[in-house]
C-alpha positions as CSV (number, residue, x, y, z in Angstrom):
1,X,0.0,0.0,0.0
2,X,3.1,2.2,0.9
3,X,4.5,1.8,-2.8
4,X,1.0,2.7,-4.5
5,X,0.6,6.0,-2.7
6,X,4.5,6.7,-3.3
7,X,3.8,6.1,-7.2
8,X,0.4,8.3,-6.8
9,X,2.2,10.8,-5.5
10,X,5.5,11.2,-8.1
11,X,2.4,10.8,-10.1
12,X,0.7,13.9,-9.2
13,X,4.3,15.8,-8.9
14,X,5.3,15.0,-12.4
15,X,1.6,16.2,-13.9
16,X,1.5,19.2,-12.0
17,X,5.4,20.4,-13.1
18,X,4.1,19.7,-16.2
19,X,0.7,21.4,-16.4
20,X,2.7,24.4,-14.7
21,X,5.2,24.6,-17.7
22,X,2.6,24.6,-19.9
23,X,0.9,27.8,-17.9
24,X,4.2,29.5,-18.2
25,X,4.8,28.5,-21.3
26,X,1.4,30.1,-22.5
27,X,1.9,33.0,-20.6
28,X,5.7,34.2,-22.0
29,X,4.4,33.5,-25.4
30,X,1.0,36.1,-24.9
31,X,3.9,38.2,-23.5
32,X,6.7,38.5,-25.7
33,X,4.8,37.7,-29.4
34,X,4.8,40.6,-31.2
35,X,1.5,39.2,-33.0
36,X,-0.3,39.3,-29.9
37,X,-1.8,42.2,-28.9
38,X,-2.6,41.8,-25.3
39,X,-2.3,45.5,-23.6
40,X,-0.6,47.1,-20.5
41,X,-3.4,45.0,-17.9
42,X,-3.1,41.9,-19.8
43,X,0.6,41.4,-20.0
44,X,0.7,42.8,-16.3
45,X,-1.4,39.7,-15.4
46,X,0.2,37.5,-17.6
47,X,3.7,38.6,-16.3
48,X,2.2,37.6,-12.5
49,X,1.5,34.3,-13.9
50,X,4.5,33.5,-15.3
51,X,6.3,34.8,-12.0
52,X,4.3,32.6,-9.8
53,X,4.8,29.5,-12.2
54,X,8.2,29.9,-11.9
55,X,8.2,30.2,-8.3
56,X,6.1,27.2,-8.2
57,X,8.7,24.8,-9.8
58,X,11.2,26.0,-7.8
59,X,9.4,25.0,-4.8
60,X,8.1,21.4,-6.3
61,X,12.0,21.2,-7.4
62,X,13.0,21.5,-3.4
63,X,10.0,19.0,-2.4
64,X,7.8,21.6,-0.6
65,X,4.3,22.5,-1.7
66,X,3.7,26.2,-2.3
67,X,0.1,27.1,-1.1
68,X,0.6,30.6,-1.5
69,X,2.1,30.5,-5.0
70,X,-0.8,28.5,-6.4
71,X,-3.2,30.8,-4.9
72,X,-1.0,33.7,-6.8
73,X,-1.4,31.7,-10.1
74,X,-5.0,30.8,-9.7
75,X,-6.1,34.2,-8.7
76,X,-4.1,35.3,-11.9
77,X,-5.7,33.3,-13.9
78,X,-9.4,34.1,-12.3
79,X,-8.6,38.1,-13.2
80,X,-7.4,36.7,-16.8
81,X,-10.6,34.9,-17.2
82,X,-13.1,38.0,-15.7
83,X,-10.9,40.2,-17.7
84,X,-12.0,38.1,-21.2
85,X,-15.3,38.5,-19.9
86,X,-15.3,41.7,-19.5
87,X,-13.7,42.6,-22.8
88,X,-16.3,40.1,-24.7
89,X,-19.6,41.9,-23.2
90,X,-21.5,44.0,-25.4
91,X,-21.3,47.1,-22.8
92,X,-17.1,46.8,-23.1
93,X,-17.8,47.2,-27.5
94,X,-20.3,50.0,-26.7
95,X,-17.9,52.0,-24.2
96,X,-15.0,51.4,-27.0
97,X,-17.2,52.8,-29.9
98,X,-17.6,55.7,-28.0
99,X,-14.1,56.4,-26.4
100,X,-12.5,56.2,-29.7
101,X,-15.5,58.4,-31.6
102,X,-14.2,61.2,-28.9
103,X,-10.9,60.5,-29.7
104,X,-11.4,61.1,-33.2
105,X,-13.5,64.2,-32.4
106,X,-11.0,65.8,-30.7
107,X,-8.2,64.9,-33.5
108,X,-10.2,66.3,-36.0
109,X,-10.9,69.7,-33.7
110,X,-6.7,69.8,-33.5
111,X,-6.2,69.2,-36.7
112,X,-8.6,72.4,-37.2
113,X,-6.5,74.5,-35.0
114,X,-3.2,73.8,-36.6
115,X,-4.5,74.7,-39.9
């Protein structure tokens, strides 16, 4: 019985290091692609992510279990996720039609003055 829940456990070790460099795999690349246009708040988030995944293997790498370092990474990727929502909704499309219809406004009014 001793053996199975030593095998369980590497088990679970080598799945989680593994699902954790995937994580920070994904975030560096939404990070550093030039292709993908994430913004200021999204590469912030992304960058906390990647910070906590990397602190996470160094942990698993000494044996220990980091409880505060997975709560970092999952609240990380909770914001990540509300943010999508957020940026999806139909009020987020309306409130960007408008900012940048007064953002052309006012170009075209300092363009005027120039003149």
């Amino acid at each position: 019985m001793l053996i199975k829940q030593q095998v369980l456990e590497q088990i679970y070790q080598v799945s989680g290091i593994i699902g954790v460099s995937m994580i920070l795999f994904y975030c560096l690349v939404q990070v550093f692609n030039p292709r993908i246009k994430e913004g200021v708040v999204g590469c912030a988030i992304y960058c906390v992510i990647s910070t906590a995944c990397i602190f996470w293997l160094f942990h698993m790498f000494n044996g220990t279990y980091p409880h505060r370092t997975t709560t970092t990474m999952i609240n990380g990727i909770a914001a990540l996720m509300m943010r999508r929502l957020i940026l999806m909704s139909p009020l987020w499309t309306r409130f960007k039609c408008w900012w940048f219809m007064q953002v052309k406004k006012s170009r075209a009014i300092n363009q005027s003055r120039s003149k």
